[in-house]
N, C-alpha and C positions, 0 to 999 in steps of 0.2 A: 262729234267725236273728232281727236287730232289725228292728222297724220300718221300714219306706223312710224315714218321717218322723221317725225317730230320727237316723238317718244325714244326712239334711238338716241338720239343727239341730245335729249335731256340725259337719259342714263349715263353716257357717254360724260356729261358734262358733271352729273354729280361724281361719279365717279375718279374722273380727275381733281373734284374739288377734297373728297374724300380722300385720296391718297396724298395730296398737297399738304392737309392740315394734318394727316400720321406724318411725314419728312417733317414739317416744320413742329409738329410736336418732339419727335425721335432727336432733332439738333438741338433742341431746348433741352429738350434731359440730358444729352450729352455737354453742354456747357454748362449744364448746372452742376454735374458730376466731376466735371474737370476741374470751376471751380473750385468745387468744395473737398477735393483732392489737394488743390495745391495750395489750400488755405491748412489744412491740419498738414502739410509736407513742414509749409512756414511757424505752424505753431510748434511743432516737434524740431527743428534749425532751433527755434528760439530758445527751445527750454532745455534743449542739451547744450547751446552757447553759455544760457546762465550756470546749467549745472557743473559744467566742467573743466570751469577756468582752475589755471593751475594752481592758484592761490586755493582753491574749495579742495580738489585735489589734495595740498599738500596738509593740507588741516586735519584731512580725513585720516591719511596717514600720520599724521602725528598723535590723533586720537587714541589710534588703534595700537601705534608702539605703546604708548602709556600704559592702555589699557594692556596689554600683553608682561608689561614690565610687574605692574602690581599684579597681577598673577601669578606672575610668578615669587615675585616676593610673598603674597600669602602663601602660597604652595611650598615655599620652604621655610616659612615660621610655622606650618602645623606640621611637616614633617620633623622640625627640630623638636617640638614639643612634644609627640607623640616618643620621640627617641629617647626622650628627656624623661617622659613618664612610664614607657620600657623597663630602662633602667631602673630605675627606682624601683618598680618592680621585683624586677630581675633579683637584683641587690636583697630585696625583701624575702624572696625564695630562698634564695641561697642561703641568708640568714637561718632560716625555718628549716632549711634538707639537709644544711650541714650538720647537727646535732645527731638527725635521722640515722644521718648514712653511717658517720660516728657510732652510732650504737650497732647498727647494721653489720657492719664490718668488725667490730669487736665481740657480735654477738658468731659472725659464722667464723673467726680466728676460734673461738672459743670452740665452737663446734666439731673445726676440724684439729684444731689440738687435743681432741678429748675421744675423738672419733672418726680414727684413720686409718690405714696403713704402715708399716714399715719394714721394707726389704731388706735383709741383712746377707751379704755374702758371706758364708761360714768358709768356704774355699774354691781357689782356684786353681786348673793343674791345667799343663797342653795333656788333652785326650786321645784318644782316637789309637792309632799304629803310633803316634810320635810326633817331632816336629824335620820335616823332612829338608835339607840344606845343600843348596847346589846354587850353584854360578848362575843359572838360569832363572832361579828360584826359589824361593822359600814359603814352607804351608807348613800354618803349625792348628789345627783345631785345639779352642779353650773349650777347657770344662768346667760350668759352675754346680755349686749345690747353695742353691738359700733357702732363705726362713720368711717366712709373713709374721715378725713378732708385734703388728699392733695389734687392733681389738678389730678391724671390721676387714672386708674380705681385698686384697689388690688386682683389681682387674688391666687388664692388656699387657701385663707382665712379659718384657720382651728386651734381649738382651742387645745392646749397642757395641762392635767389640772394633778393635783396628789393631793392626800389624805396623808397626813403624819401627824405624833405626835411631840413632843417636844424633845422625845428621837435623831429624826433623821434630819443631817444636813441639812437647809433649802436650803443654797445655792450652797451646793454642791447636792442635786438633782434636784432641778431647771438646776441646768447648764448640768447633762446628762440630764435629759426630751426634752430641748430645743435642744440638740445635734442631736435628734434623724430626725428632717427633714431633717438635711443636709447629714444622712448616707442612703436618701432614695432619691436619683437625681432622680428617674423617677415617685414618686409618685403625683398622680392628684386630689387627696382628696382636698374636699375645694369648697368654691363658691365663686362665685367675686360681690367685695361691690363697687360701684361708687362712683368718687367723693361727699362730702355731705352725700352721703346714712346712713343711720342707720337702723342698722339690730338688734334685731327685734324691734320692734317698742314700745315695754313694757316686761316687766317681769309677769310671771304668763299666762292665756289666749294666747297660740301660741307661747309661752318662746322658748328660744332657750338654752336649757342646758345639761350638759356633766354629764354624772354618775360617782362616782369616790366611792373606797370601800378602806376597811382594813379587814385582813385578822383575825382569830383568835389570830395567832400567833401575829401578829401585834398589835394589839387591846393590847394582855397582854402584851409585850414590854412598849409600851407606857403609861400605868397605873401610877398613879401619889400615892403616898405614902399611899395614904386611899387606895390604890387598888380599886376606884372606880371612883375620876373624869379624864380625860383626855382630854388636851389641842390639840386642832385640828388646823391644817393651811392646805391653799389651797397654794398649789403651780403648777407654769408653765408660757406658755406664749400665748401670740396670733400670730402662726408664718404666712408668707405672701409674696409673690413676687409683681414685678409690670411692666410692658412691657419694661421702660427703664431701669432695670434692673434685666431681666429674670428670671439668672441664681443663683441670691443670696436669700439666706431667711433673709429676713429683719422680727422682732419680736418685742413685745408688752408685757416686762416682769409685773408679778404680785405674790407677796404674803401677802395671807390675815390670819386675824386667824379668826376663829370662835367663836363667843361670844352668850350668849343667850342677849335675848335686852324686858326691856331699864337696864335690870341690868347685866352688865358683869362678871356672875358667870361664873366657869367652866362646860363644858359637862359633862355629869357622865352615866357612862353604865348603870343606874336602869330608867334614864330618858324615855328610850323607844323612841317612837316617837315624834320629837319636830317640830310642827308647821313652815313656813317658817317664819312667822309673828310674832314670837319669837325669830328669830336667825336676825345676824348682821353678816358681813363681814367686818372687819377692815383694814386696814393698816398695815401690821408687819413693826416694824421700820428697820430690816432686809431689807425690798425692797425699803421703801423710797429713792426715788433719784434715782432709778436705771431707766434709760430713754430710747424709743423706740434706735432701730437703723434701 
């Protein structure tokens, strides 16, 4: 048998050989990793050098505008085309609704000339105590009585009235007064007269009349050279729908002046309060002629 201390210093000896040949394996895989590291570093240098010289670059980019250009040229040869066959269309419809609408429109003209409404003012008077005349002011309540003389019933039947002097345009505040129902589509003021009906059924006792005033301001505007008489008109309308035609305001225009009766002097602000049974409601030649619609 060897030594103990033989056997020591073999172990001893494999053992350093054994750890010698792990280092010189462990540096061989690390040179073989390093090179093959800086072999694809070089082949990756190489193949971005080929790829992206500037001339490859600018190719790319000139590709790519082209191709962006006929893009957009097709994209607005089918939008021209499509506008092109729109039209035509279009044009084709129009042919075909216009006839439609043609009959359409002369079937409900028909409808509502045959089956409508119409308000007739038989009279107007100032109601109430009178028309009351001062420096400060003037209130005169109108009274009307009218008639439903077409064939179907007038609904929202509601009257338009205004107070004005000589100073100020008759028919260009008529035509806003009367403006004013149709900038109010959802308003339901008004009552409905029947065929025939007449509402109300006299003037005075149960009258049906609208208050109408002048301001001070107003009042001295309109003062006539004496500073003391002033020429009054009633102006407005009587506006109205009717079932066959809902949604229109059909109206009932009127401008009167006010006169004292039976002698048609002028108002005068010292007059105070003037009896109904004194006053008259005339015709301004202004309104004459001007006929429902």
């Amino acid at each position: 048998m060897l030594p103990s201390s033989w056997k020591a210093e073999i172990e001893e000896t494999i053992d350093r050989s054994v750890e010698s040949e792990g280092q010189r394996q462990q540096a061989l895989n690390h040179k073989n990793a390093t090179d093959i590291a800086a072999a694809i570093k070089s082949f990756g240098e190489s193949y971005t050098a080929r790829h992206n010289k500037p001339e490859k670059v600018d190719k790319v980019k000139r590709a790519i505008d082209l191709a962006t250009l006929f893009l957009l040229f097709v994209t607005a040869l089918f939008t021209a085309l499509a506008w092109w066959t729109f039209g035509g269309q279009l044009d084709e419809m129009r042919k075909a609704y216009g006839p439609l609408k043609d009959t359409a429109d002369a079937t409900k003209a028909a409808l509502v000339a045959g089956q409508r409404a119409w308000i007739r003012i038989d009279s107007m008077a100032v109601g109430g105590a009178g028309l009351l005349a001062k420096r400060e002011s003037v209130d005169a309540p109108i009274a009307f009585v009218i008639t439903n003389v077409g064939n179907t019933p007038a609904l929202r039947v509601w009257p338009y009235v205004k107070l004005l002097t000589a100073r100020d345009s008759l028919l260009d505040e008529q035509a806003k007064l009367c403006d004013e129902p149709t900038r109010q589509p959802g308003q339901t003021l008004g009552h409905t007269l029947f065929p025939n009906e007449q509402f109300p059924k006299n003037i005075g006792i149960g009258e049906y009349s609208v208050g109408t005033h002048l301001s001070k301001e107003e009042v001295a505007r309109g003062l006539g050279v004496d500073n003391k008489t002033i020429p009054l008109f009633v102006v407005g309308c009587i506006d109205y729908t009717f079932p066959t035609d809902p949604t229109a305001h059909h109206q009932t225009p009127f401008i009167r002046e006010i006169d004292q009766n039976p002698v048609p002097i002028p108002i005068s602000i010292d007059d105070g309060l003037i009896p109904p049974g004194k006053l008259v409601l005339r015709e301004h030649i202004v309104g004459i002629g001007r006929a429902s619609n």
